[in-house]
C-alpha positions as CSV (number, residue, x, y, z in Angstrom):
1,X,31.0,-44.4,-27.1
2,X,30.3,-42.8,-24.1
3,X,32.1,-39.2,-24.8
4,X,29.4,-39.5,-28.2
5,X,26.3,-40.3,-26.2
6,X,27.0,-37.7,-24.0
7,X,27.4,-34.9,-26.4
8,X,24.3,-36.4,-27.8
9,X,22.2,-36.0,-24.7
10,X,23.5,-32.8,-24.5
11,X,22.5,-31.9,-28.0
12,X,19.0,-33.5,-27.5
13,X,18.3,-31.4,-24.4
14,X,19.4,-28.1,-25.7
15,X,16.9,-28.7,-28.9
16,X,14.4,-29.4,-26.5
17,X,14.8,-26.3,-24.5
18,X,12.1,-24.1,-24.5
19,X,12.5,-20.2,-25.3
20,X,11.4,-16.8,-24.4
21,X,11.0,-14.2,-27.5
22,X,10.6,-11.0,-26.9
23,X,9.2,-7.9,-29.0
24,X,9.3,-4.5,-28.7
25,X,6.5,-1.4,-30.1
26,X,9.8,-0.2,-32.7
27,X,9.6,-3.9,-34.5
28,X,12.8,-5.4,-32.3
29,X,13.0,-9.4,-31.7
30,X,14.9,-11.3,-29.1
31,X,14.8,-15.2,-28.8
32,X,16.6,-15.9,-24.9
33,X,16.9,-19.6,-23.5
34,X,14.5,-20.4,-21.2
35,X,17.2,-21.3,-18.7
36,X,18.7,-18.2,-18.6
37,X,16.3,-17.2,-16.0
38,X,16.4,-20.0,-13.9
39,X,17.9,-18.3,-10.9
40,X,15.6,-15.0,-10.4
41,X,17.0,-12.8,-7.6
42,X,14.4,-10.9,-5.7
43,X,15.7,-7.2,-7.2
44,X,14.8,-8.8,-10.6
45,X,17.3,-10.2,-13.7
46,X,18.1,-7.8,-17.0
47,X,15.6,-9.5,-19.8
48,X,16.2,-7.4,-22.6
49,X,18.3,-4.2,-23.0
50,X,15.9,-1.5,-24.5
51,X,16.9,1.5,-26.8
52,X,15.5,4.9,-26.0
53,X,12.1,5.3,-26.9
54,X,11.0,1.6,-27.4
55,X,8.9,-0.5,-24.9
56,X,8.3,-4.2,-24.7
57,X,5.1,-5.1,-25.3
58,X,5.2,-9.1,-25.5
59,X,7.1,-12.2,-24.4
60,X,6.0,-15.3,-25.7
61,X,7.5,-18.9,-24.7
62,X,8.0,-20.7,-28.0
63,X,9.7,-24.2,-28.4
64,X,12.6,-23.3,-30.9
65,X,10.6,-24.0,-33.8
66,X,7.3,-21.9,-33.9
67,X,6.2,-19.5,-36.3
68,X,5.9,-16.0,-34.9
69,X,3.3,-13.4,-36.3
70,X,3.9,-9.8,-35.6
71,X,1.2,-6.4,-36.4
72,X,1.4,-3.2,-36.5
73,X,-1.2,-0.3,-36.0
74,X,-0.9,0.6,-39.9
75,X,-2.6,-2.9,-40.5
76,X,0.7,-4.8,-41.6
77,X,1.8,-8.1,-40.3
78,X,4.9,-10.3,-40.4
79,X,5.4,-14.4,-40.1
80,X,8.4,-15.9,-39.5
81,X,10.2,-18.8,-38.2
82,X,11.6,-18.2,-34.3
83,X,14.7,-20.0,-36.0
84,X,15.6,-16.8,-38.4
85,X,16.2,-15.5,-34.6
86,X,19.3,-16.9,-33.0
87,X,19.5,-17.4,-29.5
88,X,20.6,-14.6,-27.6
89,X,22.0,-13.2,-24.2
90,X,19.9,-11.6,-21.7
91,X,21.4,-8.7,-21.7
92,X,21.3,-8.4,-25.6
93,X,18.5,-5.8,-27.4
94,X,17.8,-8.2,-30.4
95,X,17.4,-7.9,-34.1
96,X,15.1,-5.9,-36.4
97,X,11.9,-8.2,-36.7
98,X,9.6,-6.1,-39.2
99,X,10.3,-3.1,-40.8
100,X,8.5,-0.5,-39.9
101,X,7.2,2.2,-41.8
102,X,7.2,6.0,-40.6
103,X,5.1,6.6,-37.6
104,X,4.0,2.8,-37.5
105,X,4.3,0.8,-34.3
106,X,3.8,-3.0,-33.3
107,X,0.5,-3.8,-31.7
108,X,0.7,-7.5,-31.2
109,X,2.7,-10.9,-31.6
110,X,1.7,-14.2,-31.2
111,X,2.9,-17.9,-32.3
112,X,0.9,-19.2,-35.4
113,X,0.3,-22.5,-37.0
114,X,-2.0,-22.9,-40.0
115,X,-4.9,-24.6,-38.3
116,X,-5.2,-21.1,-36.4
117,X,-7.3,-18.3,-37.1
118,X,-5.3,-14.3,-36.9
119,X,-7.8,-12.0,-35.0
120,X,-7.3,-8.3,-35.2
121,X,-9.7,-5.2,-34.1
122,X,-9.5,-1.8,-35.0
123,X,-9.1,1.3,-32.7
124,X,-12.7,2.2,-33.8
125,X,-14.2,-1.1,-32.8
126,X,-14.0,-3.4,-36.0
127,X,-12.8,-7.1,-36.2
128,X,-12.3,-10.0,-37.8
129,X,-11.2,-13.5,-38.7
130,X,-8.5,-14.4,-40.8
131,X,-7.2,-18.0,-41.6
132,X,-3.7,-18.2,-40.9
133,X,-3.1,-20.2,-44.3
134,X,-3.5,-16.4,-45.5
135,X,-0.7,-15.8,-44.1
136,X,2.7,-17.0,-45.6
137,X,5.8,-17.8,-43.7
138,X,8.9,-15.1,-45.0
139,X,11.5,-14.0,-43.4
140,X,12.0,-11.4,-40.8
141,X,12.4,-8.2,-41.3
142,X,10.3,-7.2,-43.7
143,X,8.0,-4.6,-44.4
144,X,4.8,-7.1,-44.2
145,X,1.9,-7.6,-45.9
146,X,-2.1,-6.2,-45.3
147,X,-3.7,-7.6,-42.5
148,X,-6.6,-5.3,-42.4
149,X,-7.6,-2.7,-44.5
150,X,-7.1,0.2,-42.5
151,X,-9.9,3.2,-43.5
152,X,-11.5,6.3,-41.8
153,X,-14.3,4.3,-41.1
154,X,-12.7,1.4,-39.3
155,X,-9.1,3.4,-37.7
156,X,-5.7,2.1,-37.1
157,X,-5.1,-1.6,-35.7
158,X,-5.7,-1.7,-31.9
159,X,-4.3,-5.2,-31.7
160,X,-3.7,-8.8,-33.2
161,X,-3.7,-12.1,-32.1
162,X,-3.8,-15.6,-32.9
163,X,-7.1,-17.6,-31.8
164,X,-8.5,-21.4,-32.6
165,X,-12.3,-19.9,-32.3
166,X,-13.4,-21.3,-29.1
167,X,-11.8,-18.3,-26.5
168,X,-14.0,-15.4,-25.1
169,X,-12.5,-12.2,-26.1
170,X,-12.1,-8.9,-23.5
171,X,-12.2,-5.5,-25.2
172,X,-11.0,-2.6,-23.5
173,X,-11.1,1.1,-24.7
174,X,-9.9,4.8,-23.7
175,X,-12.3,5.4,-21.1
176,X,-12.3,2.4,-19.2
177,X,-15.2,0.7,-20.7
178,X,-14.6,-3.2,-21.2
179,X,-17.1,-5.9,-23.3
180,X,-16.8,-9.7,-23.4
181,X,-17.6,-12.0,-26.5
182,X,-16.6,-15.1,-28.1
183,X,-14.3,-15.0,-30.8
184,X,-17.2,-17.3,-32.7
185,X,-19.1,-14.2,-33.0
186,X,-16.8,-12.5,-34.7
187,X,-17.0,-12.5,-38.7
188,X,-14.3,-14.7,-41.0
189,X,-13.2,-12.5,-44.2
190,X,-10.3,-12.5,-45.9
191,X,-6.8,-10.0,-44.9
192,X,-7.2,-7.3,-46.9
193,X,-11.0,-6.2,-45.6
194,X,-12.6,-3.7,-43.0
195,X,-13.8,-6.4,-40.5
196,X,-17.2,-6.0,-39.0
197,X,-18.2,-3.9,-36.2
198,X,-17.4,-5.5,-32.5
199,X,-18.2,-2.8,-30.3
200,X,-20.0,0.1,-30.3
201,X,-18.0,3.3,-29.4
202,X,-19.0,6.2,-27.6
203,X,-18.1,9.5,-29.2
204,X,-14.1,10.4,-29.4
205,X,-13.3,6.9,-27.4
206,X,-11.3,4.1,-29.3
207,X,-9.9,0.4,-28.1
208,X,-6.6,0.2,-26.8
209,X,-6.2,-3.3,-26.5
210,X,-8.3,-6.5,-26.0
211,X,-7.4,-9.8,-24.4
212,X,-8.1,-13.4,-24.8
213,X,-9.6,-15.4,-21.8
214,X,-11.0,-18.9,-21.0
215,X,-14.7,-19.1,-22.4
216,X,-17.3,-18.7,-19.6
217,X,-18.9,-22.1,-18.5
218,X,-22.5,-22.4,-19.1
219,X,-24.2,-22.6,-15.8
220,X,-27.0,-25.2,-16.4
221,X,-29.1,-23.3,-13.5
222,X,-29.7,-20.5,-15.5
């Protein structure tokens, strides 16, 4: 009885472990136990062994049995269970987590649950809402589905997140110049549209990225 509780406890506490998942700009996924970087030597431990030509761009702690939602600049996205991912070494590159098409590249990843909106913006300063019902959970891998409809007008997908409605948003473009708004203020449509204008470019500058952020407190002085 005691041999069975113990491999029991064990069992329990590795389910409850909490993981890191990586993902790279060429579409590559990595799930790595939490624990594995427990011990951090002051030169720094190998997280993830890169191919040539790829960067990371995200590292998200999950629990081992999130949802993972992954863009890319050609307006696709991906949604997955973490669990499609097994757990790997640190030293190991990971598994093909979308399939990219030519020239396209992964601009954001975040975990997702169905009471959760998907936000994404548009090199050329256009955003929107989606609800993350519109989203269905497949496996990874795959080419994806339209997130955004990507146009002239609108460009190619700066970024994606996942929000509840209630964060300020941080927009930053080419040349340095950075706004702040609520997420509430941007639209709701559905995934295959243009979005609605967020920011108002100058000439030849696009966004690069945006970040969420705490909303600012209301100063009852004011």
């Amino acid at each position: 009885d005691e041999v069975v509780q113990t491999i029991i406890r064990a069992t329990q506490a590795e389910s409850e472990e909490n993981y890191f998942f990586f993902v790279t700009r060429n579409g590559i996924i990595k799930r790595t136990k939490e624990s594995e970087f427990a011990h951090i030597r002051q030169n720094g431990l190998k997280a993830i062994t890169l191919k040539d030509g790829d960067e990371l761009i995200n590292v998200i702690r999950t629990s081992g049995d999130d949802d993972i939602i992954i863009g890319t600049r050609f307006g696709y996205s991906v949604r997955f269970k973490e669990s499609a991912v097994r757990s790997m070494s640190r030293s190991a590159s990971g598994v093909r987590g979308v399939n990219l098409r030519e020239g396209d590249a992964v601009v954001g990843a975040s975990r997702i649950t169905d009471d959760q909106e998907v936000l994404v913006i548009t090199e050329k300063g256009y955003g929107k809402r989606t609800a993350a019902s519109e989203y269905p959970t497949k496996g990874r891998g795959g080419k994806g589905i339209k997130t955004v409809k990507i146009t002239e007008k609108n460009g190619l997908l700066a970024g994606l997140a996942t929000v509840n409605g209630d964060e300020d948003i941080m927009v930053i473009t080419d040349t340095g110049v950075v706004i702040r708004t609520g997420v509430s203020n941007i639209s709701q449509t559905g995934r295959s549209t243009l979005g609605v204008k967020v920011m108002k470019l100058d000439q030849d500058s696009k966004i690069m990225t945006f970040t969420l952020v705490h909303p600012e407190e209301e100063n009852d002085e004011a």
